[in-house]
C-alpha positions in Angstrom: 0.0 0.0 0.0 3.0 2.5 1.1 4.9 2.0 -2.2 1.2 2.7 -4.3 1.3 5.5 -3.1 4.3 6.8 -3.1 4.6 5.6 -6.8 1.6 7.7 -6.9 3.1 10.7 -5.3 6.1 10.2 -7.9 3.7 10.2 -10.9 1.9 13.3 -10.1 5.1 15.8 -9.2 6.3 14.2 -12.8 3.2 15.5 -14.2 3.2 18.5 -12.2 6.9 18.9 -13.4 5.9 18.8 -17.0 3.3 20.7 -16.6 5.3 23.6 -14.8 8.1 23.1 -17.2 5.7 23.6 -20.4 4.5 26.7 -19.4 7.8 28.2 -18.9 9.2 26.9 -21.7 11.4 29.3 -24.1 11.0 28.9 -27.9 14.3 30.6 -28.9 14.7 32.3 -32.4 17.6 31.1 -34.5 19.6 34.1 -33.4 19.7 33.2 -29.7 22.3 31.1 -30.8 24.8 33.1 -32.9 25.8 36.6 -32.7 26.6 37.9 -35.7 29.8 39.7 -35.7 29.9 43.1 -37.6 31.7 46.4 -37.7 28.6 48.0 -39.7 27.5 51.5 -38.3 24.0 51.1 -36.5 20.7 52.8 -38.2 17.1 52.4 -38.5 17.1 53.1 -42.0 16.1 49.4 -43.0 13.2 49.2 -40.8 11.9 52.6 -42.0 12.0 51.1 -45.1 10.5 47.7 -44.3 7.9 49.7 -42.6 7.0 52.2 -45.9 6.7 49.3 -47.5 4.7 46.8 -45.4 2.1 48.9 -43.3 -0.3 50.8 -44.7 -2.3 53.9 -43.8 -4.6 52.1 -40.8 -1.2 50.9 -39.3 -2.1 47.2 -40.8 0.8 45.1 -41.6 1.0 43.1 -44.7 2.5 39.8 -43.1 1.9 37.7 -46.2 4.5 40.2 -48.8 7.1 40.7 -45.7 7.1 36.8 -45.3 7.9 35.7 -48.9 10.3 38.6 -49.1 11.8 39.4 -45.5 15.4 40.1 -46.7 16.1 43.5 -46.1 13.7 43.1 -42.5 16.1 40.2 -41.3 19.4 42.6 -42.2 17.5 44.9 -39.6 17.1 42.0 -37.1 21.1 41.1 -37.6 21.6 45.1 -36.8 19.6 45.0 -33.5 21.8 41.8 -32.0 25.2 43.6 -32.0 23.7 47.1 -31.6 25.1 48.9 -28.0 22.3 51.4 -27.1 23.6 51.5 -23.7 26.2 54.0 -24.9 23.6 56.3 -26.9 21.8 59.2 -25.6 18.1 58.5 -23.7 16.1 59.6 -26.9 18.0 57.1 -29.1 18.2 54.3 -26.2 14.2 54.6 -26.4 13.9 54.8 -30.2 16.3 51.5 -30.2 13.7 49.9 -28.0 10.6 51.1 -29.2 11.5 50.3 -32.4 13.1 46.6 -31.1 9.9 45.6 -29.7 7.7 46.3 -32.6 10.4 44.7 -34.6 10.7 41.3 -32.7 6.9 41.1 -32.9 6.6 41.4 -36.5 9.0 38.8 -36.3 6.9 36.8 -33.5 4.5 36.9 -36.1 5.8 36.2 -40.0 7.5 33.0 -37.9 4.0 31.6 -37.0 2.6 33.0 -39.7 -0.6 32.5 -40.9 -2.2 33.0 -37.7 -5.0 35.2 -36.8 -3.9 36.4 -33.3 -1.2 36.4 -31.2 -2.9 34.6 -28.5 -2.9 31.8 -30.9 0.8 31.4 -31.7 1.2 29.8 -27.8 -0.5 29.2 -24.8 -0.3 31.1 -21.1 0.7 34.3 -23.0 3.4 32.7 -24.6 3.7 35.3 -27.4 5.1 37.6 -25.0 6.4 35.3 -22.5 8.2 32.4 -23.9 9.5 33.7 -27.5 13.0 34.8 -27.4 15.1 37.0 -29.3 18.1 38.7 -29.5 19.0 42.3 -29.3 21.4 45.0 -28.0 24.0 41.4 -27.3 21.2 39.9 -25.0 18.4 37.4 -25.2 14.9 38.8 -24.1 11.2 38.5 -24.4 8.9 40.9 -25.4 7.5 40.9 -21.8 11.2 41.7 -20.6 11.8 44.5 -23.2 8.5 46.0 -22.4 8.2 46.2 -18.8 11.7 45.3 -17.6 13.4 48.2 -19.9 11.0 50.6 -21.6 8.8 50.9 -18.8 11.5 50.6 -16.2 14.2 52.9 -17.4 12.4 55.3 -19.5 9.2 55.7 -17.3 6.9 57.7 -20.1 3.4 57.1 -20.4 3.0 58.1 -24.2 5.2 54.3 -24.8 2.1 53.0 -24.8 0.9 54.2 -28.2 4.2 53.4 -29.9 4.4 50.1 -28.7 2.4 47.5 -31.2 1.0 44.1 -30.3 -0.1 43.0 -33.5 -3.7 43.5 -32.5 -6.7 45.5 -33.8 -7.1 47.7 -30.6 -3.6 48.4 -29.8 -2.2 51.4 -31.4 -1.5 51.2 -35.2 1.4 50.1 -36.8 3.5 53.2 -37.2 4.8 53.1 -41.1 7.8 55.1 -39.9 10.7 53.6 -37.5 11.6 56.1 -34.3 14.7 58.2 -34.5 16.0 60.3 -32.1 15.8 63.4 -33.9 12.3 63.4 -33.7 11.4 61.1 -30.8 9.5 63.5 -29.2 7.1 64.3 -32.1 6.6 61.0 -33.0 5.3 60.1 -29.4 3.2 63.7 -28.8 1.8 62.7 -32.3 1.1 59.1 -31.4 -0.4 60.2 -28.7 -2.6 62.5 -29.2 -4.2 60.5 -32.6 -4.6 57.5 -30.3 -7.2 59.6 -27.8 -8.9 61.4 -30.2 -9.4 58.3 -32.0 -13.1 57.5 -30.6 -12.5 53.7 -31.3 -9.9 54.0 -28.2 -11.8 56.9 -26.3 -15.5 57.9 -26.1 -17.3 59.9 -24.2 -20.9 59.6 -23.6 -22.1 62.6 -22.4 -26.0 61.2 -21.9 -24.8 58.3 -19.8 -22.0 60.2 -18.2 -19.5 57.5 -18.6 -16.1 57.8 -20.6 -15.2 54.7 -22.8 -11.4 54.3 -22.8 -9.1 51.7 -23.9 -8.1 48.7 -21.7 -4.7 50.0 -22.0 -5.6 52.8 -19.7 -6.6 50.2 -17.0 -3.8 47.6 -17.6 -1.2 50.5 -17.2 -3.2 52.5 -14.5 -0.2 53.0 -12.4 1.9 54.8 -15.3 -0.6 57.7 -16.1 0.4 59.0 -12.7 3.8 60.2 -14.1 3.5 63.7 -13.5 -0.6 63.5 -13.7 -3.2 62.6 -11.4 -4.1 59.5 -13.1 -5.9 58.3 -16.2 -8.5 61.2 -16.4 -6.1 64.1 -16.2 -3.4 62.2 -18.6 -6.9 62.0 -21.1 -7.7 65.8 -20.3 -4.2 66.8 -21.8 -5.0 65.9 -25.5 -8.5 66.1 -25.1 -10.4 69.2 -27.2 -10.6 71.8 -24.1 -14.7 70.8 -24.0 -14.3 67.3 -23.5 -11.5 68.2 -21.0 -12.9 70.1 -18.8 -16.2 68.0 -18.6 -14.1 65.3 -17.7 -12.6 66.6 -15.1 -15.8 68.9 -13.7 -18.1 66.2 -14.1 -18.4 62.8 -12.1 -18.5 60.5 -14.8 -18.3 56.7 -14.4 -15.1 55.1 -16.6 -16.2 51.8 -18.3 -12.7 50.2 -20.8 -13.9 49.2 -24.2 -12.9 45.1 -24.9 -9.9 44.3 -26.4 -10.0 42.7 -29.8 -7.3 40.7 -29.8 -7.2 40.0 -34.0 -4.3 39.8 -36.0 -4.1 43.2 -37.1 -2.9 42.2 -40.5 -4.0 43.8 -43.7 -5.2 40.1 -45.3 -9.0 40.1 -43.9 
C-alpha cells in the first residue's frame, strides 16, 4: 500500500513537473544562438523602409508580402543583436527599443505565420512570454523588453501608443521607425491621434461614462507620471470641452474590450 502510493506521489510531481516546465518553456529564435559579428555603423534606415513598404495607412501590416520577401527586415534584425544602445543618448536608447519591440513582434508573427492572433501562436501568453530574441548582445522576451526596460528605465506614459501588439485595438502600426531626432514628435503625435481616435476613447455625455481603452486600465499606475491619473493624462490631449467636462463632471469610466485579431491587412 505504502509503495502505491508513493509511486503515486512520484507520478503526479512528474506530471506537475511537465506541466510547470511547459508553461515556462522558451522557444528561442535562431539568433539566440549566434551573434553575428559586424563592424557596420548602426541605423534604422532598414526598418523605416521595411515599414513604408509593409504597413499601410490604418497601421495594418502586410505579413503575407514581408514573409515571402523578408530580406532586407532580417538585415535589420542582424543590426539589432550587435547594436550597444547603452552607450547612446536616452532619446536614441528609447527609439532602439521602441523600435526593437515592434520589430521582434513582427518577427513573433511572420515566424508563426498565418495566424490570426497572437494569443494563438502559444498558450499562457506565450507570445510575449516564452519567444525569445536577441537584441542589444542579450536574449529577451517581449515581456522583458516591455516592462523590464521601456517601462522601467524610460518611465513615459505616451510608450504606450508606440508600442504595437499586433492586434486590432492596440495602437496602429507606425509606417515610420523612431529616430531620435524626432522622438518627441513621433510620441506627442502618437499620442494624441490614439485619444482622439473615438475607437480608443469615447465619451458619452448622456450616460455620463467615458469609454477608454483597456490599455488605460492595464497601465493605471503609469498615467500618474506627472498626472493625477488616467482622467487628467486623457484631459491633456482632449479638445478643451471634452477636457474640462471630464474633469468637472463625475462620470463613471467603463474600458472598451480588447480585440485581440491579428491586425494584419489580409481580412
Amino acid at each position: 500500500m505504502k509503495k502505491r502510493i508513493f509511486i503515486g506521489c512520484l507520478l503526479l510531481l512528474s506530471v506537475c513537473g511537465v506541466s510547470f516546465l511547459y508553461h515556462f518553456r522558451v522557444e528561442a529564435d535562431p539568433r539566440t544562438q549566434l551573434f553575428i559579428e559586424t563592424s557596420a555603423t548602426f541605423s534604422h534606415d532598414l526598418f523605416d523602409q521595411v515599414l513604408q513598404e509593409h504597413v499601410d495607412e490604418n497601421g495594418r501590416v502586410n505579413y503575407t508580402k514581408l514573409k515571402a520577401n523578408p530580406e532586407k527586415f532580417e538585415a535589420y534584425l542582424d543590426l539589432l543583436v550587435v547594436a550597444k544602445p547603452a552607450e547612446w543618448s536616452y532619446n536614441a536608447q528609447l527609439a532602439f527599443w521602441i523600435n526593437a519591440y515592434n520589430a521582434l513582434v513582427i518577427k513573433g508573427v511572420i515566424d508563426h505565420y498565418p495566424t490570426t492572433s497572437v494569443r494563438k501562436v502559444k498558450l499562457f501568453k506565450g507570445f510575449f512570454y516564452r519567444l525569445k530574441f536577441q537584441a542589444a548582445g542579450k536574449t529577451y522576451t517581449l515581456n522583458q523588453i516591455e516592462h523590464g526596460i521601456i517601462r522601467e528605465e524610460f518611465v513615459d506614459p505616451r510608450v504606450h501608443f508606440a508600442l504595437v501588439c499586433a492586434s486590432r485595438s492596440c495602437p496602429p502600426m507606425p509606417n515610420r521607425a523612431f529616430f531620435a531626432e524626432t522622438l518627441e514628435a513621433q510620441l506627442e503625435t502618437l499620442t494624441f491621434n490614439f485619444i482622439q481616435n473615438p475607437e480608443q476613447v469615447r465619451i458619452d455625455r448622456a450616460e455620463r461614462r467615458v469609454y477608454p481603452s483597456k490599455i488605460f486600465k492595464w497601465y493605471d499606475e503609469d498615467f500618474k507620471e506627472g498626472y493625477d491619473g488616467v482622467a487628467d493624462f486623457l484631459a491633456d490631449y482632449l479638445p478643451p470641452e471634452d477636457a474640462e467636462y471630464l474633469l468637472s463632471t463625475d462620470v463613471q469610466f467603463q474600458y472598451l474590450d480588447y480585440d485581440w485579431t491579428l491586425n494584419d491587412q489580409k481580412k
